[in-house]
N, C-alpha and C positions, 0 to 999 in steps of 0.2 A: 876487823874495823870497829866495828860497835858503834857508836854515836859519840863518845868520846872525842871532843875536838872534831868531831863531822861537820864540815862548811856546809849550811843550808840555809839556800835561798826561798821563803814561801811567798807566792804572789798572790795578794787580797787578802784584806784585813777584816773578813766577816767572821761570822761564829766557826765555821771549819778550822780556818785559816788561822787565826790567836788560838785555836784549842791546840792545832798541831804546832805550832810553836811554841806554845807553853810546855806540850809534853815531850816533842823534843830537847827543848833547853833543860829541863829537870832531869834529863837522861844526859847530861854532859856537850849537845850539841853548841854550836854557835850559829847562832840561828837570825837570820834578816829577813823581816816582812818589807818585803815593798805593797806600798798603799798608791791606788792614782787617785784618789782624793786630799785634798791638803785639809782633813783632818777625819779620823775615827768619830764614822757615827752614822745612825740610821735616824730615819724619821716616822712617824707615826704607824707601828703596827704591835701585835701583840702575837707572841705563840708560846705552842704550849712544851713545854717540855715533863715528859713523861718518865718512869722509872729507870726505863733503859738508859735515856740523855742523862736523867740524874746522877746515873752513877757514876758516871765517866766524870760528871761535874766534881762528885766527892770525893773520885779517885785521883783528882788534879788537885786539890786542898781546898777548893771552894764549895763546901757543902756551906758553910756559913754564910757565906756570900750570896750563894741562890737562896737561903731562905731570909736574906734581909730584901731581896729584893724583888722576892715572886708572891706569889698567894698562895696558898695551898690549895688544890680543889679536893672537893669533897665529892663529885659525880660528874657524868658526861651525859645528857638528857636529848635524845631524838622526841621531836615533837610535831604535831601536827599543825604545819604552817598558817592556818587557816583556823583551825579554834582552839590553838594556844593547849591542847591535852597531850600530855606526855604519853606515846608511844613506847618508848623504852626507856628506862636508865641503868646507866654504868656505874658502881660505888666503884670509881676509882680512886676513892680512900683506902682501900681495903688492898689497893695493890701494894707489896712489897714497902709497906709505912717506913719503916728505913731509910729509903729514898723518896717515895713521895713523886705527887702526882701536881705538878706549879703550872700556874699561866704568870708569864712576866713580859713586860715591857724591850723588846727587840733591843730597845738603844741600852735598855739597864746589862741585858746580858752582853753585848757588844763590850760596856763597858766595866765589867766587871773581867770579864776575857782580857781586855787591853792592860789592865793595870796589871794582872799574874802575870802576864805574859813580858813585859818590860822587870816588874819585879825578879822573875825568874833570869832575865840577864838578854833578855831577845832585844836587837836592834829594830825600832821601829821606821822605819821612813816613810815618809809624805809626801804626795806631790809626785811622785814617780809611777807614771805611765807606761808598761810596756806594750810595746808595739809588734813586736814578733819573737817568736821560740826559735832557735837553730838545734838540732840535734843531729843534724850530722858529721862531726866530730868528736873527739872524745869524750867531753863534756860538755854538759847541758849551756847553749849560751843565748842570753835576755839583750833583747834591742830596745832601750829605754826612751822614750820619745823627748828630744834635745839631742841626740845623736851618742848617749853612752852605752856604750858597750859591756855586759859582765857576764862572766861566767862563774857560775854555780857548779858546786862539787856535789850535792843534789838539789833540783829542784822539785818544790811540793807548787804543784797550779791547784789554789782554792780560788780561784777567778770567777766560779759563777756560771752559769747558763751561755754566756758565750765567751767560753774558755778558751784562750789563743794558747793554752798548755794543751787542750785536749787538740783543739788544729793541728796539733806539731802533731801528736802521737798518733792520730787516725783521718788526718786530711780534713777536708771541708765536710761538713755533713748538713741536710736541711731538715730544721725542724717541721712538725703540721701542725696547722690550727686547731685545737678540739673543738670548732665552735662554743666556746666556753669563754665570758668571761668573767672578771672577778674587781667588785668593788670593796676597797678598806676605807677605815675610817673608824676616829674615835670619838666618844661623845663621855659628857661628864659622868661620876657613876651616880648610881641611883641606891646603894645601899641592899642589892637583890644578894642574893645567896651563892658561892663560889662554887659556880657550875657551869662548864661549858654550855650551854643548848644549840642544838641545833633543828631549827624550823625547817621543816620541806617542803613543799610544794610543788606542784607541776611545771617541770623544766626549770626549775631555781631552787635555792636555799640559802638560810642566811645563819652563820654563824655568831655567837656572842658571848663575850667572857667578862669579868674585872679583873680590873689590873689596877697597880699599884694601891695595893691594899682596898681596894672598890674606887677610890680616888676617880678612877678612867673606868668607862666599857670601852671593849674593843669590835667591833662588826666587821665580819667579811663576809660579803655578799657577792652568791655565784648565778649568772643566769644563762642560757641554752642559749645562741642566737646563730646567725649565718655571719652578721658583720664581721669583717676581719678588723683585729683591733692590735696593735703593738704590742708584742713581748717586751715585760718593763715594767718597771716600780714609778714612773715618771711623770705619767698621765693623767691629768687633773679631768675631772669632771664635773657638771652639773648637779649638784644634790638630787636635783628634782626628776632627772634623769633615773635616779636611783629607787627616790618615793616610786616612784611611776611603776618602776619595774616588781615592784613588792606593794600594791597598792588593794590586792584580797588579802593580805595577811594580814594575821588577826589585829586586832588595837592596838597589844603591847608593842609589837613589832615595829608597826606605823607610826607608833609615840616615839620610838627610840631613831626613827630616821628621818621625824618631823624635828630634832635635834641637833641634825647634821647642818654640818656649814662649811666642809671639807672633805672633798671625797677623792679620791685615787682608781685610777679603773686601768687596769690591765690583760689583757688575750693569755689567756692559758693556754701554750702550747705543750707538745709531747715529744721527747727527747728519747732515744731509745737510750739502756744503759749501756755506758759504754766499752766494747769487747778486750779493753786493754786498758787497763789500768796507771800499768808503770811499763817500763821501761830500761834495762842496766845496758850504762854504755862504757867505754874500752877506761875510763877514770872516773865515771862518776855516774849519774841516775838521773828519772824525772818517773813522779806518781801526780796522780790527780786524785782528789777525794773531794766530799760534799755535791752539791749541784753540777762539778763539774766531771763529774765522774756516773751519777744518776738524779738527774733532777727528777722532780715527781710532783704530781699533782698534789694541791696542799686538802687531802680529805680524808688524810689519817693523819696531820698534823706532829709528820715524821719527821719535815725536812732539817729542822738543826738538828733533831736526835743522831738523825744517820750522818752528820757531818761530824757529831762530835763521838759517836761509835768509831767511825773511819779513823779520827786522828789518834785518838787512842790505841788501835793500833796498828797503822803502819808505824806509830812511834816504838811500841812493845816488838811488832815484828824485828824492827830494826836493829832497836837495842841487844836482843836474841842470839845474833848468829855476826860473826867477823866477815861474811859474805854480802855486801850489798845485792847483786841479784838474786841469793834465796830470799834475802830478809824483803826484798819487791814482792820476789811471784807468790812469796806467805801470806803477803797483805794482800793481796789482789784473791788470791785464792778462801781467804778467810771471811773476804765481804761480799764478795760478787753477786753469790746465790741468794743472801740474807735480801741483800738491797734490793735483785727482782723482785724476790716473794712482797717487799713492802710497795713496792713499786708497782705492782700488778693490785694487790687490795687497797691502793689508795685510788686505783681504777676505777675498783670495782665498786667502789665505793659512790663516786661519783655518778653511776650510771643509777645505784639504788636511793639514793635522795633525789630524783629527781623523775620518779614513775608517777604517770597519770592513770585516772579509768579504774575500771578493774583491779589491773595489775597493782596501783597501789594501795588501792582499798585493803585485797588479800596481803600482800606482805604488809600492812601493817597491822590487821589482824593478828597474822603470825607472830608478830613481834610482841604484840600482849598479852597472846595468850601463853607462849613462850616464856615471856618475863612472870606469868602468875603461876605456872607449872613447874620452872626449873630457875628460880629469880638467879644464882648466880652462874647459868648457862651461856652468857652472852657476855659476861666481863671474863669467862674462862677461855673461850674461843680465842682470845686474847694474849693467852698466856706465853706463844712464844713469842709474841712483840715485846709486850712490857718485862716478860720476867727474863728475858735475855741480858746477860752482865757481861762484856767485853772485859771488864777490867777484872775477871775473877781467875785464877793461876788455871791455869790451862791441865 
């Protein structure tokens, strides 16, 4: 089979979803995004993508295109929420310079994805909602809401956190609350220097970058609570809700969110990864990749990298072998374990930016003395995140 004239339907047009369309159509597929938005595009956030996401970028032909449209960072700085002193830093300049270490603009990489991806030959459509998966038949078939009917020769579900591709393949499943949730928001830039930081504090932290050339900061702010709050990018909030919640952090901090006039507040839940990936049926297939296959908390700031690792290759799996269900259980079998281990340290992550007392006095001791002992010990610990290359010959 190969990809060759391979009829492939992909559902959602976010970063997963255009990456594996793009790099299926470049491997001969004929490839249709259905979008239920009537039009490509995101609003107000920023992430980072790191050398592993880069590469898959450059191996798709848009290495020029992420650097017309990202920043380059030069570090990733933990700091002490409360008097503004750096704890640790990351020369993530230092990683893999070839690729490169960018914060960009969510709608720029959306749309820089959309246009390769149409360039490349992929049918984009808009406006088209589906409503349910059937897979029980020979081939994968989509309930599009209007009442149309289609069947796909494969389908890829990049749908997102509540994936009706991943419903069809493993039933209903219930997410839990982390007690966690998470405020964005972007404020003018100020001209500071191209470096993540991330502020800690007791039961919170707030992250901050520039984007579009320092143009934009970007802020994402996480805090510990009981309240249950909506899973969802959707959710407008009070600014002063926000000030309030970060109201001991140092001055800098409190400048940058005495600024805000826009903020977005969403429940960080937890989603296990999920135990089946794909699926080969009696003429055709269905895979799931990106959030709909392991969502993860965003405090490794993995989540497009591992959609845009996935698409890369289940499209190289694919392309590989005349066998649709080996060229499945490759791809399944080639991500599965990578995507726990990031999925577990973006965990663990989470629990270590947010120690009070004691506990966080000593580990951030540890981390300085750490950093003045063995300085590039702590961007090594690293090295099979960032320095992993999906796209390098096997």
């Amino acid at each position: 089979m190969g990809l060759v004239g391979q009829s492939v339907t992909v559902l959602g047009a976010g970063v997963a979803g255009l990456a594996v369309a793009r790099a299926l159509a470049l491997r001969g597929a004929a490839v249709t995004v259905l979008e239920q938005a009537d039009a490509v595009r995101e609003v107000g956030a920023g992430l980072q993508i790191s050398p592993n996401g880069a590469a898959v970028l450059r191996a798709l032909g848009l290495g020029e295109a992420l650097e017309a449209a990202a920043v380059r960072a030069a570090a990733v700085e933990l700091r002490d929420g409360y008097s503004d002193q750096v704890v640790t830093r990351l020369d993530v300049a230092r990683l893999r310079p070839g690729q490169g270490y960018h914060f960009l603009h969510r709608a720029d990489l959306i749309e820089l994805l959309r246009a390769a991806a149409e360039a490349a030959g992929v049918r984009l459509r808009l406006g088209a909602r589906a409503v349910a998966v059937d897979l029980a038949g020979p081939r994968p078939v989509l309930r599009i809401e209007g009442g149309e009917v289609r069947e796909a020769g494969l389908l890829v579900g990049a749908d997102g956190l509540h994936s009706i591709v991943r419903q069809a393949l493993l039933g209903a499943e219930a997410p839990f609350f982390t007690h966690q949730v998470a405020w964005r928001a972007l404020i003018p830039g100020d001209g500071g220097p191209e470096v993540a930081e991330v502020h800690m504090g007791a039961g919170r932290h707030l992250v901050s970058y520039p984007l579009r050339g320092g143009a934009l900061r970007n802020i994402v702010a996480v805090e510990e609570r009981r309240r249950w709050v909506d899973e969802g990018w959707s959710t407008r909030d009070d600014p002063l809700d926000l000030r309030l919640a970060f109201a001991t952090f140092s001055p800098r901090v409190r400048a940058w969110l005495d600024q805000v006039d826009e903020v977005w507040l969403w429940g960080l839940f937890r989603h296990e990864v999920a135990r089946d990936w794909q699926r080969a049926l009696a003429e055709g297939g269905v895979a799931i990749l990106g959030d709909a296959a392991h969502p993860t908390l965003p405090f490794l700031a993995q989540g497009a990298c591992m959609g845009l690792e996935d698409a890369w290759v289940l499209a190289a799996e694919l392309a590989r072998t005349d066998n649709l269900a080996a060229g499945l259980a490759a791809y399944q079998a080639a991500r599965i374990e990578r995507c726990r281990r990031i999925v577990a340290a973006a965990n663990r992550n989470a629990r270590a930016y947010h120690l009070s007392g004691i506990a966080r006095s000593l580990a951030h001791l540890g981390l300085r003395i750490g950093g003045l002992l063995a300085p590039g010990l702590p961007l090594a610990q690293f090295d099979w995140l960032y320095g992993h290359d999906v796209t390098a010959a096997p």
